[in-house]
TIDRENTOR-624248 format. One record per atom (N, C-alpha, C): residue number from 0; z, y, x. Coordinates in nm, 2 decimals. Layout:
> tivo;zz;yy;xx
> NUM;Z;Y;X
...
//
This chain:
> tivo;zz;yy;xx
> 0;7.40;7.69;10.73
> 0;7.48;7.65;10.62
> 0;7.62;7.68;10.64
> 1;7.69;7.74;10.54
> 1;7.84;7.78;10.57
> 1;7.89;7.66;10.47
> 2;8.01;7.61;10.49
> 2;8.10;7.50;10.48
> 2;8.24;7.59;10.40
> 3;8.28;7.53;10.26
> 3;8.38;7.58;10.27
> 3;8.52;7.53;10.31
> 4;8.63;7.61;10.34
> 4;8.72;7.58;10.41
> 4;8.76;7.47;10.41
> 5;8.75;7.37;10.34
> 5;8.82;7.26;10.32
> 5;8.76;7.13;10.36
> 6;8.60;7.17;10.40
> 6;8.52;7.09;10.40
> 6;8.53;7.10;10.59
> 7;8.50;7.27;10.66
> 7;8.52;7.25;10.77
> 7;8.66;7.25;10.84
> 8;8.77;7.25;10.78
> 8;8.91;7.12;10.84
> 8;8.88;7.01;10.82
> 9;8.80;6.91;10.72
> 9;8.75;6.77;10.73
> 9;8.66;6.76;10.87
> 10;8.59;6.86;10.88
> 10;8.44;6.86;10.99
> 10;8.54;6.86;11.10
> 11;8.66;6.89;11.16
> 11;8.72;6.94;11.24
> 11;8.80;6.79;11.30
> 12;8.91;6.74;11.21
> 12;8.95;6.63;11.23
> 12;8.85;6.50;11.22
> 13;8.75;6.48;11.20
> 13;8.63;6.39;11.16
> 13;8.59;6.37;11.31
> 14;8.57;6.51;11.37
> 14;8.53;6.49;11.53
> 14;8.58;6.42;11.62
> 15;8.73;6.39;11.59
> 15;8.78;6.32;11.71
> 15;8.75;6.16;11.66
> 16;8.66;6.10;11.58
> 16;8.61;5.98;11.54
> 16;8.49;5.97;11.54
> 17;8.39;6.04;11.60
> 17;8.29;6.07;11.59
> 17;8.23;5.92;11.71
> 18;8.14;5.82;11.60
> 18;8.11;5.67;11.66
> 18;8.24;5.59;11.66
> 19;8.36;5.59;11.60
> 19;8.49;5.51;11.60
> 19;8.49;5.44;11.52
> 20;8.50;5.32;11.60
> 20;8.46;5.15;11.50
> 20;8.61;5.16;11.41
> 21;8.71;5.20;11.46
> 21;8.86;5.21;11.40
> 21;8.84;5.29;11.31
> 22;8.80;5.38;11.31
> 22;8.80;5.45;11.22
> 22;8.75;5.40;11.07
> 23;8.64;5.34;11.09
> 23;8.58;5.26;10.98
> 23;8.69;5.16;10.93
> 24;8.72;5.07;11.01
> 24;8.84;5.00;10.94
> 24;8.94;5.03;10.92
> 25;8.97;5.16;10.98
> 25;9.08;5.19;10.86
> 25;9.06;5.23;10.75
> 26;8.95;5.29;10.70
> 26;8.89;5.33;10.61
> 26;8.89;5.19;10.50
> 27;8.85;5.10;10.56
> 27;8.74;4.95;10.45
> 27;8.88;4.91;10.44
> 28;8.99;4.90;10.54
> 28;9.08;4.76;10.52
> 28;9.24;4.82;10.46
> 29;9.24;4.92;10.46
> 29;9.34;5.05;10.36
> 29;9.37;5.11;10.24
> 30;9.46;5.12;10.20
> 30;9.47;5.23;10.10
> 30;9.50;5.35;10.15
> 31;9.56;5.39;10.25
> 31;9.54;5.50;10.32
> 31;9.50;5.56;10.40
> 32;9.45;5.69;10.40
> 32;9.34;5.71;10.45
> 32;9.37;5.74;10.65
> 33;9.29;5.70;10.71
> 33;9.31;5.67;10.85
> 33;9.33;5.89;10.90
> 34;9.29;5.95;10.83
> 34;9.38;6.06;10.85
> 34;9.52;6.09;10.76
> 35;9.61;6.11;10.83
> 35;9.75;6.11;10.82
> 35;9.78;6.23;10.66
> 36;9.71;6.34;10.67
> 36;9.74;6.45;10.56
> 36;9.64;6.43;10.46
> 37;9.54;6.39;10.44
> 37;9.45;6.35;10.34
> 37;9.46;6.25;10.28
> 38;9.39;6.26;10.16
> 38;9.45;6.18;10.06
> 38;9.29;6.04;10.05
> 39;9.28;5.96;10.03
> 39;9.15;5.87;10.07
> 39;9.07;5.87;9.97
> 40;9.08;5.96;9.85
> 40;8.97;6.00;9.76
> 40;8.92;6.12;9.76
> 41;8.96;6.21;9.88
> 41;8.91;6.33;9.91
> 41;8.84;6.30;10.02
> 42;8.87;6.20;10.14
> 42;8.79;6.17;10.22
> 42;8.68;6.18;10.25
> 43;8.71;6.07;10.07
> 43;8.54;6.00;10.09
> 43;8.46;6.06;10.00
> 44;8.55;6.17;9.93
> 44;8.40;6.30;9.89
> 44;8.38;6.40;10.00
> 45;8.48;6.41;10.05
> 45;8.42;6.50;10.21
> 45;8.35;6.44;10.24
> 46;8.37;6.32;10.28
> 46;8.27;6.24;10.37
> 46;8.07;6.27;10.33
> 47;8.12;6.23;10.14
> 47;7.98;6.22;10.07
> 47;7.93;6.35;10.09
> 48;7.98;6.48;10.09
> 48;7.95;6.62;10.11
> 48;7.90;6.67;10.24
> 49;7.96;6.64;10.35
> 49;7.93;6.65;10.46
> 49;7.79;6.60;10.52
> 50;7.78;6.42;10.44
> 50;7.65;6.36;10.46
> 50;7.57;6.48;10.39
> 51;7.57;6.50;10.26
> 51;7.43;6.58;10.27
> 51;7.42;6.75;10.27
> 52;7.57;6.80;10.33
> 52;7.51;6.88;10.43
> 52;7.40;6.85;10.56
> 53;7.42;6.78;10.58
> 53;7.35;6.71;10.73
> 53;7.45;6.73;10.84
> 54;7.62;6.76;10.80
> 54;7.65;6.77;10.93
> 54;7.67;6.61;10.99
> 55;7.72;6.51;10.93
> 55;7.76;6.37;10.94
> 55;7.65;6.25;10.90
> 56;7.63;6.14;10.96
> 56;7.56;6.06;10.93
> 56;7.63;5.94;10.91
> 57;7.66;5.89;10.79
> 57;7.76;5.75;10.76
> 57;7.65;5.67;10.74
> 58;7.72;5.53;10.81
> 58;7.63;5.43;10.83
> 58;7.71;5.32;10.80
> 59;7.67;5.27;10.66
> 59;7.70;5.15;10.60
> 59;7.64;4.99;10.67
> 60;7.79;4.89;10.63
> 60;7.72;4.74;10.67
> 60;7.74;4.64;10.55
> 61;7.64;4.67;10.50
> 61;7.66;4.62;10.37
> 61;7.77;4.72;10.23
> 62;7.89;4.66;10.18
> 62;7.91;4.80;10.10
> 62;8.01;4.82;10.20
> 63;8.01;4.84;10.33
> 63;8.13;4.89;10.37
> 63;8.11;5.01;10.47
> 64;8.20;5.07;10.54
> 64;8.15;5.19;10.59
> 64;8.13;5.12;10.78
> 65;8.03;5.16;10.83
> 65;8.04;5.13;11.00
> 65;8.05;5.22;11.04
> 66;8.03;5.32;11.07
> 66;8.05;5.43;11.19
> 66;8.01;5.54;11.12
> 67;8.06;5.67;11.15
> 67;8.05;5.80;11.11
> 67;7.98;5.88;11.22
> 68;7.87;5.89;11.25
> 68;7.83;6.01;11.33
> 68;7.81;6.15;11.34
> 69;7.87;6.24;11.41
> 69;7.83;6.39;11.35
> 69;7.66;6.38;11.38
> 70;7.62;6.48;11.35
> 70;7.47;6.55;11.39
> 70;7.50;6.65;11.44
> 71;7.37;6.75;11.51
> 71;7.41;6.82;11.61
> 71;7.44;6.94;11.55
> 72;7.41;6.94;11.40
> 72;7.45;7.07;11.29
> 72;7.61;7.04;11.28
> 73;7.66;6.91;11.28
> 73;7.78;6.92;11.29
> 73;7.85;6.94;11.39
> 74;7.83;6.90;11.50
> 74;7.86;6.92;11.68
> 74;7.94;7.03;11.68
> 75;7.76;7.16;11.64
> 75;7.76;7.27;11.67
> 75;7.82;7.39;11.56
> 76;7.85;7.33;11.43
> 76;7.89;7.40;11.38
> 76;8.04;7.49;11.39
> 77;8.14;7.43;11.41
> 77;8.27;7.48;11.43
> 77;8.27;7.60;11.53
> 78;8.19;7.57;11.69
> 78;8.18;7.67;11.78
> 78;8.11;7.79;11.72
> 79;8.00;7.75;11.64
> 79;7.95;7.91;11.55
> 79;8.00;7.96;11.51
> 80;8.09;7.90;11.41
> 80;8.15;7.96;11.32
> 80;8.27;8.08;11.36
> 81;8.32;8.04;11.51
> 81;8.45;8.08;11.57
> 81;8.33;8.22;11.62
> 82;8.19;8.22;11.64
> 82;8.12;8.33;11.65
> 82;8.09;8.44;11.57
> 83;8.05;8.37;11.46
> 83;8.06;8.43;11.36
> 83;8.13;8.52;11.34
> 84;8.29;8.48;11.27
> 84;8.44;8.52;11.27
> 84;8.43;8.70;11.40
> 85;8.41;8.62;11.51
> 85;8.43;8.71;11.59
> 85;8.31;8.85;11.57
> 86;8.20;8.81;11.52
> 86;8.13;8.92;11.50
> 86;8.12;9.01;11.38
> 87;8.19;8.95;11.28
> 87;8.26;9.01;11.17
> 87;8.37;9.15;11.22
> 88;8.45;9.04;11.30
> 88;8.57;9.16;11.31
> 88;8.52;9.25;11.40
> 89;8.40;9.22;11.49
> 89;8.38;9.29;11.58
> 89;8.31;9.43;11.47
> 90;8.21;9.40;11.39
> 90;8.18;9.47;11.27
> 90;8.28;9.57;11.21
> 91;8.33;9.48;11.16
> 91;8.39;9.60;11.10
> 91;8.54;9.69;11.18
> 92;8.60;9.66;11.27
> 92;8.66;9.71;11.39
> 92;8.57;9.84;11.40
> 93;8.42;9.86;11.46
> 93;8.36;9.97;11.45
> 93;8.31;10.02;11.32
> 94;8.31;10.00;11.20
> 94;8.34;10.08;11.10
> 94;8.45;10.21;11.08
> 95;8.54;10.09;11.13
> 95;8.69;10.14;11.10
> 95;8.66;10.28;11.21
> 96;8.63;10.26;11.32
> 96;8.62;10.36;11.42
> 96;8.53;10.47;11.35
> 97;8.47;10.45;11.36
> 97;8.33;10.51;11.26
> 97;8.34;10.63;11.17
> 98;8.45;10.60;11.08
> 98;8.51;10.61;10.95
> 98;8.68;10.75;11.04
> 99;8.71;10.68;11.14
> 99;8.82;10.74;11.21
> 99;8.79;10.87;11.23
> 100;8.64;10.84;11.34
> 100;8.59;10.96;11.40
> 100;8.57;11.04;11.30
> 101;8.50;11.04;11.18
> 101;8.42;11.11;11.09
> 101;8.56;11.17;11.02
> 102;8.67;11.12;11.02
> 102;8.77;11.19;10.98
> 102;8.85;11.29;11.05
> 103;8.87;11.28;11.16
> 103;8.89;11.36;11.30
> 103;8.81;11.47;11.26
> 104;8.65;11.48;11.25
> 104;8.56;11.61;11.27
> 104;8.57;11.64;11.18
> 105;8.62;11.61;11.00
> 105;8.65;11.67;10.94
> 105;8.83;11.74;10.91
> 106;8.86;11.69;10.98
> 106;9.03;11.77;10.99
> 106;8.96;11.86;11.11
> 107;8.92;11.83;11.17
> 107;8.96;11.91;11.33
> 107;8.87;12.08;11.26
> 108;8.76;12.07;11.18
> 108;8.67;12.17;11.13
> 108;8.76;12.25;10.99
> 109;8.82;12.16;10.92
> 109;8.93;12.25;10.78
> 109;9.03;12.33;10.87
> 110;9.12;12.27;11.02
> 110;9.17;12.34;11.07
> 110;9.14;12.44;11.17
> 111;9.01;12.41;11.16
> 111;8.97;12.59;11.29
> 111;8.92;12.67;11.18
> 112;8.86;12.61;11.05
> 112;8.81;12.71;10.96
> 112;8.93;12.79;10.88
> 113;9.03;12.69;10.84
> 113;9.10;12.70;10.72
> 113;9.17;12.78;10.77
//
């Protein structure tokens, strides 16, 4: 499952709370949101988003929030992703090469023919 950008910077800052009883109460006992650049009505649709991606598991006590867990889809997602990324560029890096060579054999052949 790919995350869009906005969703895995929430996945990212989320991790360093991952089981944080603080975290919850800053959440329940606030108007603002216990991360510093976010706003606490985007939070808590990230939050809702994330739950059913399956990367996060929120765990309510009664209507309030207790603990946020990642899952191991969420754990493990960020390190894939920086995989990913890299096998892209690694992709198309040899395109580019590809595309270089094939231009080389065609100059190098106009100028021994031409």
């Amino acid at each position: 499952m790919r995350l869009n950008p906005s969703l895995a910077r929430t996945l990212r800052a989320i991790r360093e709370f991952d089981g944080d009883e603080e975290f919850a109460n800053a959440f329940n006992d606030s108007d603002t949101s216990p991360i510093s650049w976010m706003p606490m009505d985007r939070l808590a649709s990230d939050l809702d988003e994330l739950e059913e991606a399956g990367m996060i598991r929120v765990l309510f006590s009664g209507d309030r929030l207790s603990r946020v867990y990642l899952t191991s889809s969420g754990r493990d997602y960020l390190p894939n992703r920086v995989h990913d990324v890299a096998m892209t560029v690694v992709k198309y890096l040899f395109q580019l090469l590809c595309g270089a060579a094939g231009g080389l054999v065609v100059w190098l052949l106009t100028s021994w023919l031409g």
